[in-house]
C-alpha positions in Angstrom: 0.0 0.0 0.0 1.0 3.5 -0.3 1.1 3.8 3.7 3.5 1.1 3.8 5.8 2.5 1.1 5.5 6.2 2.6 6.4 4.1 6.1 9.2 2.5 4.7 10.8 5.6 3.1 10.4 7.6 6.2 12.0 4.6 8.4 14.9 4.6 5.8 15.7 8.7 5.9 15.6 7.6 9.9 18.7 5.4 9.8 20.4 8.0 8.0 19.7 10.8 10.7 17.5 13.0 8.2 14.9 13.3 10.6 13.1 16.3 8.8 12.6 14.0 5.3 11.0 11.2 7.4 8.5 13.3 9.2 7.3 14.2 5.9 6.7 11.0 4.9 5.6 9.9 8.4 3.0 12.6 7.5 2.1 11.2 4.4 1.6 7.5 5.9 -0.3 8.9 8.8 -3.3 10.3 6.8 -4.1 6.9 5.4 -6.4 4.3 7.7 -4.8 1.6 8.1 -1.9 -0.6 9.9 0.8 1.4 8.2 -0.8 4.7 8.8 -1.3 3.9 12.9 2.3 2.4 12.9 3.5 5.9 11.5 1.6 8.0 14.4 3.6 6.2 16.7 6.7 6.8 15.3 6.0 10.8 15.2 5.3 10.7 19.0 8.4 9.2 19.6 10.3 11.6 17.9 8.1 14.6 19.4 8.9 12.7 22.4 12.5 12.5 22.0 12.9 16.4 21.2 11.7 17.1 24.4 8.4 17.9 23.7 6.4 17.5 27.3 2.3 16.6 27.9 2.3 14.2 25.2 0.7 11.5 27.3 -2.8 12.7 26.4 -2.1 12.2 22.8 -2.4 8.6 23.4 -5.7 8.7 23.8 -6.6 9.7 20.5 -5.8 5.5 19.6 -8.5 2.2 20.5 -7.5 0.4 23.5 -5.4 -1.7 21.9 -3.1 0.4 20.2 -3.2 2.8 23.4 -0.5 1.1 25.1 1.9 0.9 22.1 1.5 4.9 21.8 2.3 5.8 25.6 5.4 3.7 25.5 6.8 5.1 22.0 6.3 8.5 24.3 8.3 7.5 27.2 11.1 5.6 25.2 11.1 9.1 23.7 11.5 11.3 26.6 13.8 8.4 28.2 15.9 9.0 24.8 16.1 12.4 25.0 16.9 12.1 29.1 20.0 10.2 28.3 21.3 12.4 25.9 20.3 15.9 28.3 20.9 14.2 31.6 19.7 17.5 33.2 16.4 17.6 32.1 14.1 16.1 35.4 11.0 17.0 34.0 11.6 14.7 30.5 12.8 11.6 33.4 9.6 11.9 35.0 7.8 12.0 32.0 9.2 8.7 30.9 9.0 7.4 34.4 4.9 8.6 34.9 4.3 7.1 31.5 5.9 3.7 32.2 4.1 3.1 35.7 1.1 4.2 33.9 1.8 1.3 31.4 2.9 -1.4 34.4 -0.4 -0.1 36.0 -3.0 -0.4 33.3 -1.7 -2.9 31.3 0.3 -5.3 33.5 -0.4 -8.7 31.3 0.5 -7.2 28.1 4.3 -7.4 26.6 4.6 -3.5 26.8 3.2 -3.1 30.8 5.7 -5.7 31.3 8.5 -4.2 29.7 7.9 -1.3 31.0 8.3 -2.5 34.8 12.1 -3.1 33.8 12.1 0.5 32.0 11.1 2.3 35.0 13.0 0.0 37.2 16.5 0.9 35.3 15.7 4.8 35.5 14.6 4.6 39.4 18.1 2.5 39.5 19.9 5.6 37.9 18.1 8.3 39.6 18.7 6.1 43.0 15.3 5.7 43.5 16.1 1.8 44.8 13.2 0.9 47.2 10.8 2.1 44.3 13.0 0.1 41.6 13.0 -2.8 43.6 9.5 -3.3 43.7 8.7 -3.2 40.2 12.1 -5.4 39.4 10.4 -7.9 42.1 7.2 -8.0 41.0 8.7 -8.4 37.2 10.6 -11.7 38.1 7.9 -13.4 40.2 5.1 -12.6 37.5 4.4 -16.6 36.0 4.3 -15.5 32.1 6.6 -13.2 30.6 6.8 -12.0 27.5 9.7 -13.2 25.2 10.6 -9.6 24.3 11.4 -9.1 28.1 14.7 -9.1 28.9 14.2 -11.0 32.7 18.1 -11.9 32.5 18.3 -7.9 32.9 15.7 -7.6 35.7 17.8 -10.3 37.7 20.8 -8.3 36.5 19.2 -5.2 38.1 18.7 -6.6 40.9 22.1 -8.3 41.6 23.1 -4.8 41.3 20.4 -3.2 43.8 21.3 -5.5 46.5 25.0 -5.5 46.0 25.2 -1.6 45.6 22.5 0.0 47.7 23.0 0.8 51.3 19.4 0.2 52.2 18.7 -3.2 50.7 22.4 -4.5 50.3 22.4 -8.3 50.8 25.1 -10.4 49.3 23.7 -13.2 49.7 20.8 -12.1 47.5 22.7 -10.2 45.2 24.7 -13.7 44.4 21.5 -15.4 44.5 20.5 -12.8 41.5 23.4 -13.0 39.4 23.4 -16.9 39.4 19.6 -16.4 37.9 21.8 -14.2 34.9 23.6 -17.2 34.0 20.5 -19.8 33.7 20.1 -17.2 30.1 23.6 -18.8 28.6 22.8 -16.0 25.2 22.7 -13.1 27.7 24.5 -10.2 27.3 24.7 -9.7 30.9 26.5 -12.9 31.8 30.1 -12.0 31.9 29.4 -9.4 34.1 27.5 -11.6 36.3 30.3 -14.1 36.4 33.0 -11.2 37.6 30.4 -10.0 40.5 29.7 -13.7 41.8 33.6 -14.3 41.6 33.9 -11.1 43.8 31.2 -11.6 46.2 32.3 -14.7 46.8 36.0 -13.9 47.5 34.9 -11.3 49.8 31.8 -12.0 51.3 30.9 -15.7 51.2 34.0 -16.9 52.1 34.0 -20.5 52.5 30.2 -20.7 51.6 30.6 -21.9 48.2 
């Protein structure tokens, strides 16, 4: 269709940083009523989102229920894109941090409300927010289904990290027991790190445990 072609084109000037071309075309698929056209919307909040533009949230509401949840999290990806490039802008963090409890909230069975739970956990992590990041990481790895496209090697990751690095909730014991859960995903990304923080706990705080 021509939604998909315009779609395609504007994705392509993307990967090339020409931001300006593909809003054009992102324009041109969104006026179309279709698949294409609703896949293009998102997009476009995600860039508003990720040039810093604030109260998009509402904007969500102009999708059905069950594309809702796709638009609020190409919002806070946005803001939390355009956070980690202007580390000094609080009100886009808790933008992206509103919109992603909003999502673990409202939506906690679907991929996205799941996903999300590890989004706002790793901000609350960075901004040192740790009781609050702890909850959501918990309530992540203890949830019976998962979605595929969440990354629960990270979650347990995450929280090797919050119990081995926060003075509140440090426990080696369950920070080891967190990065051993790391290494039950043998493809992850995250297990050689886990491996060099279990070595170290052990050597210096389970001595003669293991």
């Amino acid at each position: 269709s021509e939604s998909k072609t315009y779609l395609e084109t504007a994705l392509g000037f993307l990967s090339l940083g020409e931001e300006a071309k593909a809003r054009e075309y992102l324009n041109r698929a969104s006026e179309a009523d279709d698949e294409f056209s609703v896949k293009a919307k998102f997009v476009l909040l995600r860039l508003d989102a990720k040039s810093g533009k604030l109260g998009l949230a509402q904007s969500a509401d102009d999708f059905n229920e069950n594309e809702r949840a796709e638009a609020l999290f190409s919002i806070a990806d946005g803001y939390e894109e355009h956070f980690r490039s202007n580390p000094g802008k609080k009100a886009i963090l808790e933008s992206s941090k509103e919109i992603y409890s909003l999502l673990a909230t409202q939506y906690p069975e679907h991929p996205l409300g799941k996903k999300s739970q590890l989004k706002i956990a790793t901000l609350l992590i960075a901004d040192k927010e740790y009781s609050q990041a702890l909850h959501h990481l918990i309530l992540l790895v203890k949830k019976p289904k998962v979605s595929k496209e969440v990354s629960l090697d990270h979650a347990w990751f995450l929280l090797g990290q919050l119990f081995e690095k926060s003075e509140q909730h440090r426990d080696p014991h369950r920070a080891h027991s967190a990065y051993k859960k790391v290494l039950t995903y043998p493809s992850s990304i995250y297990a050689s790190r886990a491996k060099l923080r279990i070595e170290y706990i052990e050597k210096y705080f389970l001595i003669g445990q293991n």
